[in-house]
Structure formats: structure tokens, C-alpha cells
C-alpha positions in Angstrom: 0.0 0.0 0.0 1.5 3.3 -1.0 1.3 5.6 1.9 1.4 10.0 1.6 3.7 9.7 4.7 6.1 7.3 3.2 5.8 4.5 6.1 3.7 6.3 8.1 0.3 5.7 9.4 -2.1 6.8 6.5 -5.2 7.5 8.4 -7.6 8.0 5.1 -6.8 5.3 3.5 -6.8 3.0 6.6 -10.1 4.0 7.2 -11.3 3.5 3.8 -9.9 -0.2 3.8 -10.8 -0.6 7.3 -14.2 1.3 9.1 -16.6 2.6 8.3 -15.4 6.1 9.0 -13.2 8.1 10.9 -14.2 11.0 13.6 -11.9 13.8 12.9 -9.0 14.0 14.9 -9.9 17.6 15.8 -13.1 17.0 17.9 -12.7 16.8 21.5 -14.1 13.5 21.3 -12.2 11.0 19.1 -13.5 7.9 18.5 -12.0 4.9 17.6 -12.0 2.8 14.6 -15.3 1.2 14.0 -14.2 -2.0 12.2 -16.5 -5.1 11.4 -14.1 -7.7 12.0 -14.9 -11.6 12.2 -13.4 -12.4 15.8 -10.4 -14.4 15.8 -11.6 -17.4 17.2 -14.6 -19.4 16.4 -16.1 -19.9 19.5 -15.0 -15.7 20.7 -17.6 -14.7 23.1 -19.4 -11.7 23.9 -18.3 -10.4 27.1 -20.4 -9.4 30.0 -20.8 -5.5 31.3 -20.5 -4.7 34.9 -23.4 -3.0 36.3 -22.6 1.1 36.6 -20.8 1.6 39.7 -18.6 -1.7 39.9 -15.4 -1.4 40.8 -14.7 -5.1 39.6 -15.9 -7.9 39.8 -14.5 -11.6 40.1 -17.1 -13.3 38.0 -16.3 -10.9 35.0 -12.8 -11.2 35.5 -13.2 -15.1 34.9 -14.7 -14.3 31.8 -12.1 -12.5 30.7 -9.2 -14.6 32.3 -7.4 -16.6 29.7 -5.5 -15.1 26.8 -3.0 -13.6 30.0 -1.6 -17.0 31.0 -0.9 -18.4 26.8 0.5 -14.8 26.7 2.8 -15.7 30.2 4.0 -18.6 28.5 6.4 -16.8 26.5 8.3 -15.8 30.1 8.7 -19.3 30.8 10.1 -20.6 27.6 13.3 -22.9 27.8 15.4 -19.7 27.0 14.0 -18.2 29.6 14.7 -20.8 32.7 18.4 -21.4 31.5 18.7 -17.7 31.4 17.6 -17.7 34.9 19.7 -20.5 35.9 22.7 -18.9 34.4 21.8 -15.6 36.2 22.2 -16.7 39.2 24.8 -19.3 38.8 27.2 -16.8 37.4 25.8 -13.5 39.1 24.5 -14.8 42.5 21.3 -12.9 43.8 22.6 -9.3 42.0 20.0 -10.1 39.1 16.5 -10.3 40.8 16.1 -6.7 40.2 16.5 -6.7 36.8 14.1 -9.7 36.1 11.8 -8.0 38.0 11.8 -4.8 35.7 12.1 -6.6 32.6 9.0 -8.5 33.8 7.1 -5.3 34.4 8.9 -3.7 31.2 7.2 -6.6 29.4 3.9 -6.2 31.0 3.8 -2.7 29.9 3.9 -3.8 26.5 1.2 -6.5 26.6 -1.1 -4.1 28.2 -0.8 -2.0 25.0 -1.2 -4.9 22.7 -4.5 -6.2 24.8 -5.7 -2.2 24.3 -4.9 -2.0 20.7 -6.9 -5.5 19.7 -9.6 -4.4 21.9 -10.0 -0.8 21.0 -9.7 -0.9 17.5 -10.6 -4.9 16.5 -7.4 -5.8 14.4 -4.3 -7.4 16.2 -0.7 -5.5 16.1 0.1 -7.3 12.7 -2.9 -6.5 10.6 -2.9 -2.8 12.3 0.8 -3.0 10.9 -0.8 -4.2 7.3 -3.1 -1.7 6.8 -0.7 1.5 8.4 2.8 0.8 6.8 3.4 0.7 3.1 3.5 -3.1 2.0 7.8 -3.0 2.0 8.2 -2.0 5.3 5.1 -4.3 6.8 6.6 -7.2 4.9 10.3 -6.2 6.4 8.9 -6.5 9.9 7.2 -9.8 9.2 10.2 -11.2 7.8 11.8 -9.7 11.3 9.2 -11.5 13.6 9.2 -14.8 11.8 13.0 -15.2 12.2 12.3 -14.4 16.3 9.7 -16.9 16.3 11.7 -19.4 14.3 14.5 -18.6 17.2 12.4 -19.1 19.8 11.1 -22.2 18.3 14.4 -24.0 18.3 15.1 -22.9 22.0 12.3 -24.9 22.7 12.8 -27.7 21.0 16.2 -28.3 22.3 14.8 -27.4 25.5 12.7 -30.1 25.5 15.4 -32.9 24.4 17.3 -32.2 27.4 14.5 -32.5 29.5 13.7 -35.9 27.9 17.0 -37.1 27.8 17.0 -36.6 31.8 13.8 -38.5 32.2 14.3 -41.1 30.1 17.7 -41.3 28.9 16.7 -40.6 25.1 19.8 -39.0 23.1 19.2 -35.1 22.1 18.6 -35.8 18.5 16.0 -38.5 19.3 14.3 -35.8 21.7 14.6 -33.2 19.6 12.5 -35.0 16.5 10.3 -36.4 19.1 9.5 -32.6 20.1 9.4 -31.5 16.4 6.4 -33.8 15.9 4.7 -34.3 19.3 3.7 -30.5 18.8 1.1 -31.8 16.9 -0.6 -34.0 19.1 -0.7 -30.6 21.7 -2.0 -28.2 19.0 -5.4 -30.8 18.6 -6.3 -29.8 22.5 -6.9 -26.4 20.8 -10.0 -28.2 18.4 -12.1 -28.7 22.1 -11.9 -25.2 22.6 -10.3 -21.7 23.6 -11.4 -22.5 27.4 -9.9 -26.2 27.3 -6.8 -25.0 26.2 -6.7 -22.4 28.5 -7.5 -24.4 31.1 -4.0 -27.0 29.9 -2.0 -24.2 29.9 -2.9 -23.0 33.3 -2.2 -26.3 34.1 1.4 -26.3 32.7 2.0 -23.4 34.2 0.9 -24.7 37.7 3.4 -27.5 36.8 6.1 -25.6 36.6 5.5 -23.7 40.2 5.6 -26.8 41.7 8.5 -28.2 40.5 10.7 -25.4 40.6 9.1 -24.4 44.1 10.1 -27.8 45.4 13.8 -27.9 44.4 13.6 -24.0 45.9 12.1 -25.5 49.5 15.2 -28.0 49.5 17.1 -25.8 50.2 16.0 -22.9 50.2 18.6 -19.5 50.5 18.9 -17.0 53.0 15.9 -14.5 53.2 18.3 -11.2 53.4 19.7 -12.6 50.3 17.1 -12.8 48.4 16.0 -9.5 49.5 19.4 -8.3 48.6 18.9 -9.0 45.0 16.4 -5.9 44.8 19.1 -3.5 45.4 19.8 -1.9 42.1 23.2 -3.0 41.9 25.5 -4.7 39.8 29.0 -5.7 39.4 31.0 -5.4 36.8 31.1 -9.5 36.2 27.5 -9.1 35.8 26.9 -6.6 32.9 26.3 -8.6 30.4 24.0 -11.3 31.7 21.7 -8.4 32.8 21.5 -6.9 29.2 21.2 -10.6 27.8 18.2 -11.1 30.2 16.3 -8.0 28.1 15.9 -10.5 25.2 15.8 -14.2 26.8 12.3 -12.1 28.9 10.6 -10.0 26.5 9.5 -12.1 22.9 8.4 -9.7 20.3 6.0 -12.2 19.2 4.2 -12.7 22.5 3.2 -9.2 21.7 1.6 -9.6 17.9 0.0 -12.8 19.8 -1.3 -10.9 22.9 -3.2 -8.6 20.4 -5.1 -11.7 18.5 -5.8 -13.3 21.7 -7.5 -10.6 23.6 -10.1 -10.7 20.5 -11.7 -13.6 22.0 -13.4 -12.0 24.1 -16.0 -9.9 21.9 -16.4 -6.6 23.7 -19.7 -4.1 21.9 -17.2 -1.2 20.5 -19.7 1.3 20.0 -19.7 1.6 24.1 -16.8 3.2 25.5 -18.0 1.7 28.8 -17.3 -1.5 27.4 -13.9 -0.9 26.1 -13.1 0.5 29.1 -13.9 -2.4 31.4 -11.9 -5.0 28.6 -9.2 -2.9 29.5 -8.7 -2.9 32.7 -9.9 -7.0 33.2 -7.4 -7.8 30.6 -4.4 -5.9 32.6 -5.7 -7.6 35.5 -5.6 -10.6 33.7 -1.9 -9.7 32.5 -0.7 -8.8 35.4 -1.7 -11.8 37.4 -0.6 -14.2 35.0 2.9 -12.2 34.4 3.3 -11.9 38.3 3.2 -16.0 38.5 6.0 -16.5 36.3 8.0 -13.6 37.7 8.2 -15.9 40.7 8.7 -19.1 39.0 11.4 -17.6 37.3 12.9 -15.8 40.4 12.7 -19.4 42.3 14.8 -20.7 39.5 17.2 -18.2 39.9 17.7 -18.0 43.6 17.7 -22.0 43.5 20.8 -22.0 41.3 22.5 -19.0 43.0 21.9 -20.4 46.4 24.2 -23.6 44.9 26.5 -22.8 42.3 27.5 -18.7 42.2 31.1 -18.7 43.5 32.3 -14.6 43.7 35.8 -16.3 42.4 34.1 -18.0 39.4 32.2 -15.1 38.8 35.4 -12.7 38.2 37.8 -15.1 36.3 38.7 -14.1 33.0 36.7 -15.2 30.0 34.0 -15.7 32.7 31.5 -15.3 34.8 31.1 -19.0 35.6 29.6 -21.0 37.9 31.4 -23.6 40.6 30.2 -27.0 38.9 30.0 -29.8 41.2 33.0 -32.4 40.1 30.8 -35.8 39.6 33.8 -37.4 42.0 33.4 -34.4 44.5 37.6 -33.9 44.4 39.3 -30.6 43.8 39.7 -29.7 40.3 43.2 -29.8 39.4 45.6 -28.5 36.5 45.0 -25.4 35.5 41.2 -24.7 35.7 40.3 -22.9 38.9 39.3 -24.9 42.2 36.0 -24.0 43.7 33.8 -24.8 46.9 29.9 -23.7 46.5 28.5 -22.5 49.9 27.3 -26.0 50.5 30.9 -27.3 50.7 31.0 -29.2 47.7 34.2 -28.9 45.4 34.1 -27.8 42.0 35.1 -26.4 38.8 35.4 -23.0 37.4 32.6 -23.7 34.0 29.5 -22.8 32.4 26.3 -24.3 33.3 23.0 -24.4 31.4 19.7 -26.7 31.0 21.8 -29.7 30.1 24.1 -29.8 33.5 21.4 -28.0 35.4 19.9 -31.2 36.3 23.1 -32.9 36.9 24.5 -30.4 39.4 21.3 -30.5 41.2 21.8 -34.2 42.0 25.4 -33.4 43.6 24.1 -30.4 45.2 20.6 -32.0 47.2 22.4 -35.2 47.6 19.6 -37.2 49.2 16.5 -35.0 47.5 19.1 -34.8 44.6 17.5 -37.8 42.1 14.2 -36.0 43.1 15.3 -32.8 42.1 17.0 -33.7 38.9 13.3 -35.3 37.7 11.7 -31.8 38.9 13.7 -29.8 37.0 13.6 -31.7 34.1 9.6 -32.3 34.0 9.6 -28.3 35.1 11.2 -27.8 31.5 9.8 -30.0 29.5 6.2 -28.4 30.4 8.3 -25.0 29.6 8.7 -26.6 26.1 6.0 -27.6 25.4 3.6 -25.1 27.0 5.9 -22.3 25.0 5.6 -24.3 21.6 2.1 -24.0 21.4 2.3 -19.9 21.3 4.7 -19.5 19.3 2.6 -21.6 16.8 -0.6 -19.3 17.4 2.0 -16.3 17.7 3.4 -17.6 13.9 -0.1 -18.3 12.8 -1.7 -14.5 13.8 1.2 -12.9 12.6 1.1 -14.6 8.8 -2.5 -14.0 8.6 -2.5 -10.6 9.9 1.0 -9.4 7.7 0.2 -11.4 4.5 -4.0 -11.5 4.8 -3.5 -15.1 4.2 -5.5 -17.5 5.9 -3.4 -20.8 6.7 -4.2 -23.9 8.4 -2.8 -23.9 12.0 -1.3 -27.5 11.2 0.3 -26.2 8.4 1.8 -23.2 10.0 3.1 -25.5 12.6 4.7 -27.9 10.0 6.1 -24.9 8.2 7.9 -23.4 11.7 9.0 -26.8 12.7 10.6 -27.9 9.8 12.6 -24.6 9.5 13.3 -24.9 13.5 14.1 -28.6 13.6 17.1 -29.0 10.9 19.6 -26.5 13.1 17.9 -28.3 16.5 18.8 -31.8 15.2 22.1 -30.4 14.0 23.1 -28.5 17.3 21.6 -31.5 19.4 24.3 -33.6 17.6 27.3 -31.1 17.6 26.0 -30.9 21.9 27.3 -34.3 22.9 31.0 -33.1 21.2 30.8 -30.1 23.2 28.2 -30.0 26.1 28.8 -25.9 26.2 27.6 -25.5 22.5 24.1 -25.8 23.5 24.6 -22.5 26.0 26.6 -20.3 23.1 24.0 -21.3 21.1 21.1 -20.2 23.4 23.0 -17.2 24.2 23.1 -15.8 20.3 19.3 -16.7 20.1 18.4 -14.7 22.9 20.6 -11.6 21.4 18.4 -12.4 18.1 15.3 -11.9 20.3 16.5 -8.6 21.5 17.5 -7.6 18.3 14.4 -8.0 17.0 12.2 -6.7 20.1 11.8 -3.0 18.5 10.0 -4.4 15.5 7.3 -5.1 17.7 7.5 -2.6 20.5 8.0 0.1 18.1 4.5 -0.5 15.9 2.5 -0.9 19.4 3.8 2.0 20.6 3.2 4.4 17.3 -0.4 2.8 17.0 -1.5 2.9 20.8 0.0 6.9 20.9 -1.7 7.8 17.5 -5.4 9.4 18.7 -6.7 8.7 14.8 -6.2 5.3 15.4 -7.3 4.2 19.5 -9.4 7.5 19.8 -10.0 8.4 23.0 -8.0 5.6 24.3 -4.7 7.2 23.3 -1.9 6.3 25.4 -1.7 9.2 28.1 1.7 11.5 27.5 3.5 10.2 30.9 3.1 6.8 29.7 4.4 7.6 26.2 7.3 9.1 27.8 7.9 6.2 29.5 7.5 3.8 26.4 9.7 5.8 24.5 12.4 5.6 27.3 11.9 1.6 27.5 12.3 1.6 23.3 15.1 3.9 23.7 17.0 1.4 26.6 16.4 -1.9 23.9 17.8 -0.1 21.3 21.2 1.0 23.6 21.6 -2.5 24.8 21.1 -3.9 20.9 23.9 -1.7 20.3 26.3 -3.2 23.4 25.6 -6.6 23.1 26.6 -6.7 19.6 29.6 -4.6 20.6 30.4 -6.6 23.1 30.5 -9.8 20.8 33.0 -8.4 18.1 35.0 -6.2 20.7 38.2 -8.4 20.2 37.1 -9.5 16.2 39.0 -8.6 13.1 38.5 -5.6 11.4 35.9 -6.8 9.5 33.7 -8.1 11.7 33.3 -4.3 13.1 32.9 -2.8 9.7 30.0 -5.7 9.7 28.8 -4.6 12.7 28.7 -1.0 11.5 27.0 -2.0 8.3 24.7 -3.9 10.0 23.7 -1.1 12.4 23.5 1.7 10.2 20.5 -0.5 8.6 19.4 -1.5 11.8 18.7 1.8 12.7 17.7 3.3 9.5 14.8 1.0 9.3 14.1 1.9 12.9 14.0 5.7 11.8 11.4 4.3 9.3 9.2 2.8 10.9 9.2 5.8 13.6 9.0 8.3 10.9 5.3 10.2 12.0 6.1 9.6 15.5 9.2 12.0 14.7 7.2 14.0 12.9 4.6 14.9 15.8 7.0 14.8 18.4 8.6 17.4 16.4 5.3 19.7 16.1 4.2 19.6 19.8 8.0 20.4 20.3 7.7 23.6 18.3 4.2 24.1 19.2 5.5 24.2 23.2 8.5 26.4 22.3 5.8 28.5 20.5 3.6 28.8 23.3 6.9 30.0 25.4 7.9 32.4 23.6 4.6 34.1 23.2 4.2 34.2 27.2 
């Protein structure tokens, strides 16, 4: 679609695609798009109203409680938990704080994805259809199928490990086990958007329990715990707290959170209405997001409490954790010796999902065998659960970018057999080198990040544009804020990849350059009107200075 604004939102001609008409942007009033749009879902429902004068009301929330928890899935993916693990293996308790904000950074964003589907009856991608020109629209797309396809092989290989663990089965066998297992999951969704929701809830309550349980055997210190919420962190810490931006915040939960919301069928011709989905689906958001922060943070705090040696932590090349020694002797040689606060001897290493169930056994000792199977069944429902967005997340995004209807089956088959080839081949390369997997996992959580702005970025530009949500435009303080959070992605984009070729050749950094100068140009696109009308009420302020 050519646009007068280059890739900016083109109001007109959204609206003469899209509604039925558009209230001028001038009244004091706006209203928002009205668009007749199928819902998503074939069995959406019409959502009950709260009689005037409730505050809120349980029952209603049940009704709307659902699309929160397959959104919170994406904060308990595989890359997720071994991020966690890592975190506090390498970084001890300094990290809490971060996961925290990153939790809530990424609640911010859902919140505006629920309120754009809601208010204005298209999901983030088909909003991104009808206001970009088709080149930059399809750019994006390509962007948020190659984080999808990331995230997809995360939790595959997740997966294999945890089935390896439980029954013994090589990587490779667990990873094309996983590949087509996916499958048999996606049928549950044929019974129906509550049946689903109800097995995800499920797998979520799973996961609680098993990583609870290895937390209560042994549990840490309270003050250190509480110590992890001072905003601190040392210098052997840096970059696992900018790698924990991407491996918590998936730019394709977002699209996804914006199609799922559109279940519940809300009457948009009554602000009232509107207004109530909005605030049950934040409540719904929030609930479900505040579950996994504390899944995640038991994770973390379980694998701090056991491996994170301060000496590990600073050695060169590091940080590392103190890996129990299967024989429980002092390493020896020239890798660095190590006790964990439990007194058991070590070595100076990394540690991810594959030893993380190992090291557990050493460190419970008699709850260890227990622990190991916990963890492991903890992933695998990570893996699973996580799989199952990402294939709703792939299918919404298609149909909304390319207005092409496809078969969730044959979504799945599509994502899986582009994930599962460099799965198979890394599950292979993993029993050569049992820290591949981790390097691996690392670069794929830097892709996520990378690829985060091409879906905070549109939210943000539609959600702040008053043609477009009407009188639920984004309030100026909480623009502000947005536009610091997009600003912070961007900055640690730039230092991670910095941080990667900081001791390359030369031409890796003229690489680098080259791929940041169109990194950012296509940012500057896709911001373009945003610019712009920061850029009048700028003027119009100085303006309204100087006259006084």
C-alpha cells in the first residue's frame, strides 16, 4: 500500500480499507476505529458488562481470564529458565532486580497490545498491514518470523534435554520427538479456547511446583534474596543483565497478545465496554505475568543459592559458575578450584539446561535424584507449553502481515521444519561439546532482543496515535515512559553486539557498522510520524513559550 507519509500511518486510507469512517482527529471526542471484523476465534464470546458503579468484579474477570496465561508462557520458555539458571549461577542474587523490571517492562507492553486489539478490532500485525506501506510491513514480518523461528528451536532443544534426563533418550531423538509431538498438543486447541486455556494453566501450575520444590530443599537466605532488589551490579554481571532483556521480553508474545484478547468480543460502539476489557485484561496480564515472575525468580535464587562462586564469577573469560565435580575432588591443573556455599568442590565452568539437572543431584544429595526429575519435568512443560504460542503467535502474525489465511497445522509444519534441521544439527554437535548448546542459546536470545523494537516500536506508534485508538490514546506520561523503554532496547542492541565483536578482526566491526547503520535506519522508518509529531508539539510548546 502506498502511503502519503512514506511508512507512516495513513489515516484516510486505513479507514477507507478498514471502518466505516473516521471522527476527525480535531473533535474533542475522538472515536476509535469502527471496524467489522470476524473475531479471531470461532467460539469468541461476547463479554459481560458490569453494572454502573462496579469497581470489579471476580465473576467478569473469569470471563475474561485466559488469553494472560498463553501470553505468560512466552516468560517461561526454555530460554527463559536457562537464562535464569545462568543468572544466578554466574551473578549470584545481584540479578533479581532486573528480572523484576524486565517483567514489568514486558507487562507494559502486553497491556498496550490487549488495548490495541480491543479498542480498535485488528491485532498489532494487521494494524501493521493496513498503516505501513507493503515494503516495510513485509520487512517486519520477515523480522518477527526469524524471532519466532529462534524461539522455536530454544524450545525444541529445551525439551530434548528435559527428555533425555527422564528417560535417557539421546538429544537428537528428543529433539524429533518434540518436532512432531507438537502436533498432538496443538489438537487440545480443536475442544476449545477454554480447554486450552485451562491446559496451559495447568502447565504453568506444573512448573510452580517443581521449581518451588527444588527451591524449598534448600532454600537460600531471606536477606539474600532480599538483597537481589538493590539496584546494583557488578561489573562481572553486565552482560548477563543486558542478555536477560531478550531471553524475557519475545516480540512475538506481543503480535500474539493482540489476537488473543479478541476472543473476548467486547460491543465497540460503548466506550464503557472498552473500558472495562481494558482494565480486566491488565488484571488478567498482570496476574498471570506476576506467577511467572516468581517461578522464574525461584529458578534463579535456587541456582544462586548452589553454584554462584564470587571467584568464578570474576575469572577471565567468565563469569562461571562452581560445577560440582561428579567425584566431588578438587579440580586440578590449570582450571580454577572451587567450593559452593554447600561445601561441595568444584570447577570454574559454564552451566546451562543440560548440567542443570546434573549439578542438582550433587548439590541435594539425598532429595538430589528428586530434584534432577523436577527440574527436568519443570522444562519439559516450559517446552511444550511455549511451543504452542509460538505456533498461534506464527499463525496471527502470517495472517495478519500477508492476509492469508493458513491452516494452523500447516503453520506448525512450516515453523518446525525450519526450526528442527539446526535443532537436530546442534543436538548432535552438543554431545561433542556440552557448552555449544549455552553459546547457542546465548546468540538466540541476542536475536530476540535484536528483533524486540519491530514489535514494541509499531505498538507504541499505534496505541500513541489518537486517529487510530481515539479516546484511548496512550496518556503522554506513559508515552514518555515507552519511549524511554524503546530507547533502553535499542542501547543494549547496540552493546551486546559490541560486546560480541570487541576483540574480532576488522571486519567483523565494519560488519557490525553495516549492520547497524541498517538496523537503525529502518528503525527511523518505521518511527517516521512519530518524529514528525514529536517534532510539532515540540515547536508548538517552544511557541507557546515564547509568546508568554
Amino acid at each position: 500500500m502506498a502511503t502519503g507519509q512514506g511508512d507512516g500511518t495513513n489515516t484516510a486510507s486505513f479507514g477507507m480499507r478498514m471502518s466505516s469512517g473516521l471522527v476527525n482527529a480535531a473533535q474533542d471526542e475522538e472515536e476509535p476505529r469502527r471496524l467489522e471484523l470476524p473475531p479471531e476465534t470461532a467460539d469468541a464470546e461476547m463479554m459481560p458488562k458490569d453494572p454502573e458503579g462496579t469497581c470489579f468484579s471476580c465473576k467478569t474477570f473469569v470471563a475474561y481470564a485466559g488469553p494472560g496465561w498463553l501470553m505468560s508462557l512466552a516468560y517461561l520458555d526454555p530460554g527463559n529458565l536457562e537464562s535464569d539458571l545462568q543468572s544466578g549461577a554466574y551473578t549470584g542474587y545481584n540479578l533479581i532486580w532486573v528480572l523484576f523490571l524486565c517483567t514489568g517492562a514486558g507487562l507494559i507492553l502486553q497491556v498496550l497490545a490487549a488495548r490495541l486489539g480491543t479498542v480498535t478490532g485488528l491485532n498489532l500485525a494487521q494494524n501493521c498491514r493496513a498503516g505501513y506501506s507493503r515494503k516495510t510491513s513485509l520487512t517486519i514480518w520477515v523480522m518477527t518470523e526469524l524471532a519466532i523461528i529462534g524461539s522455536d528451536m530454544q524450545e525444541v532443544v529445551g525439551s530434548a534435554i528435559a527428555l533425555k534426563t527422564l528417560f535417557g533418550w539421546p538429544l537428537w531423538v528428543g529433539t524429533l520427538f518434540t518436532g512432531c509431538d507438537t502436533f498432538t498438543f496443538m489438537a487440545i486447541h480443536y475442544f476449545g479456547k477454554r480447554v486450552l486455556e485451562l491446559f496451559i494453566f495447568t502447565l504453568v501450575m506444573l512448573m510452580m511446583v517443581c521449581f518451588f520444590t527444588n527451591f524449598a530443599f534448600m532454600p537460600p537466605p531471606f536477606s539474600d534474596l532480599i538483597s537481589g532488589f538493590a539496584f546494583s551490579c557488578p561489573d562481572y554481571a553486565a552482560l548477563q543483565l543486558v542478555g536477560t532483556v531478550g531471553a524475557v521480553i519475545m516480540p512475538h508474545n506481543i503480535y500474539l497478545h493482540s489476537a488473543l484478547v479478541q476472543s473476548r468480543v467486547v460491543n465497540r460502539e460503548d466506550r464503557t465496554h472498552i473500558r472495562q476489557a481494558n482494565k480486566y485484561n491488565l488484571a488478567d496480564a498482570s496476574f498471570a505475568l506476576f506467577i511467572s515472575f516468581f517461578v522464574n525468580a525461584a529458578l534463579l535464587a535456587s541456582f544462586a543459592n548452589g553454584f554462584f562462586v564470587k571467584d568464578c564469577a570474576v575469572r577471565a573469560g567468565g563469569p562461571f559458575a562452581c560445577v560440582p565435580s561428579p567425584s566431588g575432588d578438587a579440580c586440578s591443573g590449570n582450571v580454577c578450584d572451587c567450593t559452593t556455599a554447600e561445601g561441595i568442590k568444584g570447577t570454574c565452568g559454564e552451566i546451562g539446561l543440560d548440567q542443570g539437572g546434573e549439578s542438582l543431584v550433587l548439590l541435594l544429595k539425598n532429595n538430589g535424584r528428586l530434584g534432577e526429575q523436577l527440574f527436568a519435568l519443570g522444562v519439559l512443560a516450559a517446552g511444550q507449553a511455549s511451543t504452542m504460542t509460538g505456533t498461534f503467535a506464527g499463525q496471527y502474525v502470517m495472517e495478519g502481515f500477508l492476509d492469508l489465511k493458513v491452516p494452523i497445522w500447516l503453520r506448525t509444519l512450516f515453523t518446525r521444519t525450519i526450526a528442527l534441521g539446526p535443532a537436530v544439527v546442534i543436538a548432535f554437535l552438543t554431545s561433542e561439546n556440552a557448552n555449544l548448546n549455552n553459546t547457542v542459546s546465548q546468540w538466540l536470545n541476542i536475536l530476540q532482543s535484536v528483533q524486540l523494537p519491530f514489535a514494541l516500536l509499531p505498538v507504541l506508534h499505534f496505541t500513541s496515535d489518537p486517529t487510530i485508538v481515539g479516546a484511548f490514546v496512550l496518556k503522554k506520561r506513559w508515552q514518555v515512559i515507552c519511549w524511554l523503554l524503546a530507547l533502553t532496547v535499542i542501547s543494549v542492541n547496540i552493546y551486546l553486539v559490541i560486546d560480541k565483536v570487541k576483540d574480532a578482526p576488522a571486519w567483523a566491526w565494519i560488519l557490525a557498522c553495516a549492520f547497524f547503520l541498517a538496523y537503525l535506519s529502518f528503525i527511523f522508518v518505521i518511527i517516521r510520524s512519530d518524529l514528525k509529531r514529536f517534532g510539532r508539539a515540540l515547536r508548538s510548546l517552544c511557541a507557546g513559550s515564547g509568546s508568554r
